[in-house]
N, C-alpha and C positions, 0 to 999 in steps of 0.2 A: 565096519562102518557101513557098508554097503548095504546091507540085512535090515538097517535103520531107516536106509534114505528109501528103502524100497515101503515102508510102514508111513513114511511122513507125507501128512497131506501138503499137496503144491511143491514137495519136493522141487529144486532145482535139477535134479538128476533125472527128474519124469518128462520135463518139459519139452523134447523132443521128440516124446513114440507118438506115434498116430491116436492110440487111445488116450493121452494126457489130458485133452477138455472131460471125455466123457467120465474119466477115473476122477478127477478133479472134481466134478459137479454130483458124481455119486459120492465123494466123503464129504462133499459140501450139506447134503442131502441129510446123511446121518449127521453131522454136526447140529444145524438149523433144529432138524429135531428135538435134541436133547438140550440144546439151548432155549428151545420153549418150554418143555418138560420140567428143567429147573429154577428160569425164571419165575420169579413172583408174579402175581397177577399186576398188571399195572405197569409195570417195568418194561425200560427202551434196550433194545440193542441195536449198537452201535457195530456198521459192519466196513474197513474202507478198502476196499478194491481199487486196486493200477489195472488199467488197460494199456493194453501195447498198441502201437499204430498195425505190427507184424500179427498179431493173434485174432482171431475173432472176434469179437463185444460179447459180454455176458450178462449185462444188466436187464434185459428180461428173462436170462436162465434162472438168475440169482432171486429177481423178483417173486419168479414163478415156485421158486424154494421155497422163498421162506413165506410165503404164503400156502403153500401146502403144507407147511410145519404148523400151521396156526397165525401166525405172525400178519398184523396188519402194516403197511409200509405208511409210514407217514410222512416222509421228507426224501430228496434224493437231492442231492448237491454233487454238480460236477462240475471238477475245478483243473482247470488245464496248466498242462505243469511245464514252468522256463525250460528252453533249453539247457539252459546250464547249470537248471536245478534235478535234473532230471538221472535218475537213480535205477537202473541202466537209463541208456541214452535212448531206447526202443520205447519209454514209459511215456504215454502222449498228454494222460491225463488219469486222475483217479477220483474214484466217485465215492461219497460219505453216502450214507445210506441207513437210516432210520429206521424202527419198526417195534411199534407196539405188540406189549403182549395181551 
């Protein structure tokens, strides 16, 4: 199982080494990519990210993705999430995130 979680992007098992943002944002990088490469011309993708109060912000890493993938961003909604809706309890808020192709 272990051989698995080391392959899976955003792993839960990653989330504690030191490289986990930058290994995160580099398979986020090849994703973004081939998610322009296959979409249609025309076509939205829909992307929604949790930020943690504990972790950094990423939403001008992500920004900056997927507009070097192609990807124009059209909307960004950030919607802050109840305490006691909250899925870990570290989850402060998550952001919808638009983007044309």
């Amino acid at each position: 199982l272990e051989e698995f979680r080391k392959l899976e992007t955003g792993a839960r098992s990653k989330r504690h080494r030191q490289t986990a943002l930058q290994q995160y944002m580099d398979e986020l990088s090849m994703v973004t990519q081939q998610l322009y490469r296959v979409l249609k011309p025309g076509a939205v993708l829909g992307m929604v990210v949790g930020e943690s109060a504990r972790r950094e912000a990423v939403l001008s890493q992500i920004e900056r993705l997927l507009r070097s993938a192609g990807f124009k961003v059209n909307l960004i909604v950030n919607r802050k999430i109840a305490l006691q809706r909250r899925q870990p309890a570290s989850l402060v808020n998550e952001l919808l995130i638009l983007a044309g192709k």
